[in-house]
Every structure is written in structure tokens, then in C-alpha cells.
C-alpha positions, 0 to 999 in steps of 0.5 A: 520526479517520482510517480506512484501509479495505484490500482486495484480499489474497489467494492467488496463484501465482508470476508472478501478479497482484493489486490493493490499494486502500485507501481513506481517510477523516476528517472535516477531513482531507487526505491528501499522501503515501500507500503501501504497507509490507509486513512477511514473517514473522520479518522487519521492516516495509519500504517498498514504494512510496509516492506523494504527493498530486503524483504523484511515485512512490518504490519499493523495489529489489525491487518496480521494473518489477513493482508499480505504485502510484497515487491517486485523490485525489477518493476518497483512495484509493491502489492497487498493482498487483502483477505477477509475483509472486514467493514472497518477496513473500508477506507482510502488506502495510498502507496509511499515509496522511499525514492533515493536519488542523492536524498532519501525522500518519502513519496505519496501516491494519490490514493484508492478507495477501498468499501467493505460493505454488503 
């Protein structure tokens, strides 16, 4: 079966920075697209960035030119950087990955917190 390990939450100030990773595994797997949703109190889950296995980036309006996603394919391992963190980014964020073991299928991780606050 897939897992997907995160890290790197936290509490931050305004205009700060922080890092996830997620790092994902099964046995038979491989891994195309991989990224980043987050998912505000009261409001619905949305797309933040996503990067396929090629490298061709997506990203929403409201995280351009201050988050960074990238992969380390030998490691199945994705990251974001986040920059200039604003209070409205604060929210869970969670890691899918596309496994691709016969079927493609999406995968969820579990989720960490992300507080943007002084």
C-alpha cells in the first residue's frame, strides 16, 4: 500500500517561511504527479501546487512568486517552500501523490498544520 509521510508544519509570523517535505512509498509503485492542497477552517480543500514526475509546475493564483514546489524523484519526495507567509495561508495542508501500480490512483496524506500568526 502507499504511504505519504509529512513534515514540516508549524507556527510562523507573517512574512515568514517554512518547508514541507512528503515523502512517499510502496512496494511496485511509481510515483507522476505529486502536490500540495490545503484546506482553511470553514472553507473547502484547494489546490496549492502540484509538479509532475517531468518537472512542469502548476500553482494557484494566490501562492505565485511566494511558494515553491519541487521533487526529488529518487526519493519520491516532494517539497514546498514557502515564503512570505500571509495569516490567510494558515491552514492544513496535505500531500497527494498519483501511485501508478498497474492503475493510477490519487493518494492523500494525513495532513499538517500550518498557523500564520503573530
Amino acid at each position: 500500500q502507499v504511504q505519504l509521510m509529512e513534515s514540516g508544519g508549524g507556527l510562523v509570523q507573517p512574512g515568514g517561511s517554512l518547508r514541507l517535505s512528503c515523502a512517499a512509498s510502496g512496494s511496485g509503485f511509481r510515483f507522476d504527479a505529486m502536490g500540495w492542497y490545503r484546506q482553511a477552517p470553514g472553507k473547502q480543500r484547494e489546490l496549492v501546487a502540484t509538479i509532475t514526475s517531468g518537472g512542469v509546475t502548476n500553482y494557484a493564483d494566490s501562492v505565485k512568486g511566494r511558494f515553491t514546489i519541487s521533487r526529488d524523484n529518487a526519493k519520491n519526495t516532494v517539497y514546498l517552500q514557502m515564503n512570505s507567509l500571509k495569516p490567510e495561508d494558515t491552514a492544513v495542508y496535505y500531500c497527494t501523490a498519483d501511485g501508478v501500480r498497474y492503475i493510477s490512483q490519487r493518494y492523500w496524506g494525513r495532513g499538517t498544520q500550518v498557523t500564520v500568526s503573530s
